[in-house]
C-alpha positions in Angstrom: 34.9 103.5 114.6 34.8 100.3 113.4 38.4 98.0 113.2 38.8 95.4 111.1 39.7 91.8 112.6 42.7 91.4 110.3 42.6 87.4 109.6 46.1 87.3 107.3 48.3 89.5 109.8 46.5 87.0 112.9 47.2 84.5 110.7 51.0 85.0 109.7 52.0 86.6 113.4 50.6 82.7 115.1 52.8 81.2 112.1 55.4 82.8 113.1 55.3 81.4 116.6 54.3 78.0 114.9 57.6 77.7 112.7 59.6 78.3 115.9 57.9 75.4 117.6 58.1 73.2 115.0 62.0 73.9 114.5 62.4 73.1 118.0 60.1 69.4 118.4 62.5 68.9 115.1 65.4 69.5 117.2 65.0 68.4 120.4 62.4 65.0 119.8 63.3 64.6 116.2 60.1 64.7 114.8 58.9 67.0 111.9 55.0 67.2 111.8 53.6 65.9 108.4 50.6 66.8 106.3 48.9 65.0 103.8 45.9 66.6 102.2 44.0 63.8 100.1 42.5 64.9 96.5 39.8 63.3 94.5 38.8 64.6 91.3 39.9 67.5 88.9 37.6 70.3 91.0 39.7 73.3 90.2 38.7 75.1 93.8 40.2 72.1 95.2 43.3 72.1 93.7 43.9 75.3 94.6 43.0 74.8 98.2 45.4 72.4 98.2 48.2 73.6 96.5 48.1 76.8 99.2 47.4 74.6 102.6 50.8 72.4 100.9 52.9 75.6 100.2 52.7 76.9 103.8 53.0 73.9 105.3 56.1 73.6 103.3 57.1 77.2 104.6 56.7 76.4 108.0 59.3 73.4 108.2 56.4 71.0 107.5 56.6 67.7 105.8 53.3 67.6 103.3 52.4 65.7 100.6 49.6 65.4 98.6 47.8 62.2 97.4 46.1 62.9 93.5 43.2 60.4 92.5 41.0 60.3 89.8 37.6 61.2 90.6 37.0 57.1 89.5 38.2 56.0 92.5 36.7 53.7 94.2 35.7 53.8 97.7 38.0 50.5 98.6 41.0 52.1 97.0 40.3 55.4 99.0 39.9 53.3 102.0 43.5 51.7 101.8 45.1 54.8 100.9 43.4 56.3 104.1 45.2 53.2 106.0 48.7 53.6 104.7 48.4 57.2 105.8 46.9 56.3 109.1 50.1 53.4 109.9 52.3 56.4 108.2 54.7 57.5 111.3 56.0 60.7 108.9 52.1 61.6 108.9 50.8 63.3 111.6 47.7 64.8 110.0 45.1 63.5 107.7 42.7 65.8 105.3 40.9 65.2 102.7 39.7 67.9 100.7 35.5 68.0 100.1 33.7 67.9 98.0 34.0 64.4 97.3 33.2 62.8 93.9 29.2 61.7 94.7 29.7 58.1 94.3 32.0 58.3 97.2 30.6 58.8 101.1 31.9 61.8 102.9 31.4 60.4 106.4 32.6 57.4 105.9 35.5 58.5 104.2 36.7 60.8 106.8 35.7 58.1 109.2 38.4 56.0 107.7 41.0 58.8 109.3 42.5 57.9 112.5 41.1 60.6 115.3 44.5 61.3 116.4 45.7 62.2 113.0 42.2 63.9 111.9 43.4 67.7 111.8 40.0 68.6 110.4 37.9 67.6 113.3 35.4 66.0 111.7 35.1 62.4 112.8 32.4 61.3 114.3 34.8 60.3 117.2 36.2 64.0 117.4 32.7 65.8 116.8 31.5 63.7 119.9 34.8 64.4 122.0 33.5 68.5 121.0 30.6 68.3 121.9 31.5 66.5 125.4 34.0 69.1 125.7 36.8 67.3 126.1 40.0 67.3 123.8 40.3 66.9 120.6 41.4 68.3 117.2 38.8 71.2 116.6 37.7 71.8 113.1 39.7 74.7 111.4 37.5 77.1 111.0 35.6 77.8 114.3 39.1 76.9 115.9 40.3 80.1 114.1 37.0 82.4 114.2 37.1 82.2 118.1 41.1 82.6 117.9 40.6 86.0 115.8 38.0 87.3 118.7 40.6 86.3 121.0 43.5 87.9 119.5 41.5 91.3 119.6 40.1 91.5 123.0 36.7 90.3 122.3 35.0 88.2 125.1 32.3 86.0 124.1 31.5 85.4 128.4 27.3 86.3 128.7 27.1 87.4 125.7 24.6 87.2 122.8 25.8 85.0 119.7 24.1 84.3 116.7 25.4 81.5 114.6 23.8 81.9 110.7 24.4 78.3 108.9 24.1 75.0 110.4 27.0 73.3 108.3 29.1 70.3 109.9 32.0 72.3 109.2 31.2 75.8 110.8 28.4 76.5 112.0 27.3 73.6 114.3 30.9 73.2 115.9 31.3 76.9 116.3 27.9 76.8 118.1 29.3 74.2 120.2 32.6 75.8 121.1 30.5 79.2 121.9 28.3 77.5 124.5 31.4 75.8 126.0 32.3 75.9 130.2 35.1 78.1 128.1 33.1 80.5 126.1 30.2 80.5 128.2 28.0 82.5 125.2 24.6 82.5 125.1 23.9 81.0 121.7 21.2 81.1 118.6 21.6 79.0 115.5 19.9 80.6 112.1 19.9 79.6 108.9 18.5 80.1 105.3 15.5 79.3 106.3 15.0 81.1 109.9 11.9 83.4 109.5 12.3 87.0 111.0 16.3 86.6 110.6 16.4 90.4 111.0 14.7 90.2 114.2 17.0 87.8 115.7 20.4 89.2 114.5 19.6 92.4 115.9 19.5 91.1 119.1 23.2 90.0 119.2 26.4 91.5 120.2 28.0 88.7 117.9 27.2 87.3 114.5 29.2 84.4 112.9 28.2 83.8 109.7 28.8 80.9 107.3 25.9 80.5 105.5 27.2 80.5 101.6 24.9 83.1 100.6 26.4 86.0 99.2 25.2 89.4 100.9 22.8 87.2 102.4 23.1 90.1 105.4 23.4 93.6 105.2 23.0 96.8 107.9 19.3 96.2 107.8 20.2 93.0 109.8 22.3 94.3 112.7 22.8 96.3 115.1 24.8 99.6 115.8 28.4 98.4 117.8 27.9 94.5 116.3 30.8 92.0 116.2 30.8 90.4 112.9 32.9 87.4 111.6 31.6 86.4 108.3 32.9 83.5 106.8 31.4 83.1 104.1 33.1 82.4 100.6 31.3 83.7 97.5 32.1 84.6 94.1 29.9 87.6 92.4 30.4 88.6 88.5 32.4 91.6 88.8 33.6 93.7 85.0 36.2 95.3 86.7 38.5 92.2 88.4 41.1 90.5 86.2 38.9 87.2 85.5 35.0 88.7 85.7 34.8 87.9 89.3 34.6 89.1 93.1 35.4 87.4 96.0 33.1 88.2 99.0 31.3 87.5 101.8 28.0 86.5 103.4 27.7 90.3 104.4 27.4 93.1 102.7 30.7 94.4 104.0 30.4 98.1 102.2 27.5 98.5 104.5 27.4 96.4 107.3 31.1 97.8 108.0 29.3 101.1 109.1 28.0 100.4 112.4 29.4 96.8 113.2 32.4 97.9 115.9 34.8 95.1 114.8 34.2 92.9 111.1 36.2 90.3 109.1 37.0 91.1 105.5 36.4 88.8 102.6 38.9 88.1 101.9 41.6 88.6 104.7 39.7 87.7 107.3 38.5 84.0 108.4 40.1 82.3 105.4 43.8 82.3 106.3 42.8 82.1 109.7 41.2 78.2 109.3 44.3 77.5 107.2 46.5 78.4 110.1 44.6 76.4 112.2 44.9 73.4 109.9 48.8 74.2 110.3 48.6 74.7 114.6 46.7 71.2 114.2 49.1 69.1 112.3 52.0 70.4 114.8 49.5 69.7 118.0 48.6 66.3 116.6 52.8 65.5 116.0 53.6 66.8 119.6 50.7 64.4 120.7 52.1 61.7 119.4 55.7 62.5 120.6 54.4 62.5 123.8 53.1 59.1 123.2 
């Protein structure tokens, strides 16, 4: 029978825990972890990424605030704001929300973000510290796919994983962190372009997917008993939802959810999990620096 790896109840159980610790840093050092999320542009997924990752911070006992610029700005005037937030004492993490207007340099940008404030884990500094395997911030959403398997039991020790997408984001950090001291998986990284990917995700008792490809997979792909944690984000033009569309996965859940032994919904399953993440971060980052 196959469970589902429930991302929001993960997610809102660790919160739980989170707001406790917060309170009590708050209490007993006097510090209250801040957020700021930085926003170029009018990008209406944005905004709404934004608006949620603020709200729970909020709900949490967070301090967050969120810097608005045109998408005009320049990379100079980025740049300082960067700074201000970086010398901020109140701010504890630093992210700022891609895309990125294309005028303006993604790298470079985020390189502007002091490492000990980057809750994103995606400086080239923390990337490096990842890949050495020492610690850092790690990026939200592998940080919260391998939390989920954790949560439910699943070991990733000699086991067969196959990573579809080659992102900066997910996929190559999550390949990372599987091949860890830690995790001590046996790892495969696909992609839109692997030939045979059939051939290959049959072989594995895990497949982490974040490929941005909707139903890029289905049960022609896997295995009976499979692990999958798809984390993939899609929309799909769908008559009967409220605004024409469907949010779903790289998988074919309605099928794939048939023989996989444990599966991540979409949505409800890795989403609210990298947001909680973003939120363990922050308060990790604050207690870091209260520590000196």
């Amino acid at each position: 029978m196959t469970e589902i790896l429930d991302g929001k109840k993960t997610a809102e159980e660790i919160q739980e825990g989170l707001a406790e610790r917060i309170e009590r840093l708050q209490t007993e050092k006097g510090i209250r972890p801040g957020l700021a999320v930085v926003l170029v542009g009018e990008d209406p997924a944005s905004a709404i990424y934004v608006r949620m990752k603020s709200k729970r911070a909020a709900k949490l006992g967070m301090h967050s605030e969120v810097l608005k610029f045109p998408a005009t700005t320049t990379k100079d005037e980025l740049h300082k704001a960067i700074d201000g937030l970086n010398l901020n004492s109140d701010i504890h993490g630093i992210l700022v929300q891609l895309p990125l207007p294309d005028h303006l340099d993604p790298h470079e940008t985020i390189d502007w973000i002091m490492p000990a404030k980057d809750v994103d884990g995606l400086t080239a500094i923390s990337q490096g510290l990842l890949y050495r395997g020492q610690p850092c911030l790690a990026p939200c959403t592998p940080k919260g796919m391998l939390r989920l398997l954790d949560v439910y039991g699943i070991t990733t020790e000699g086991k067969n994983v196959v990573v579809v997408g080659r992102s900066e984001l997910v996929g190559r950090p999550l390949a990372v962190m599987l091949s860890s001291r830690k995790r001590n998986a046996t790892v495969t990284v696909a992609h839109t372009r692997t030939r045979n990917l059939g051939e290959i995700t049959k072989k594995a008792d895990i497949v982490a997917i974040a490929a941005g490809k909707a139903h890029m997979l289905n049960a022609s792909h896997f295995s009976e008993g499979v692990v999958v944690i798809d984390a993939g984000t899609n929309t799909i033009p769908c008559p009967e939802a409220k605004n024409g569309q469907k949010l779903v996965g790289d998988v074919d859940y309605e099928s794939v959810s048939k023989l996989a032994s444990y599966i991540t919904p979409v949505p409800g399953g890795v989403g609210p999990m990298t947001v909680c993440m973003l939120l363990e971060n922050t308060f990790e980052a604050a207690l870091m620096a209260s520590e000196g």
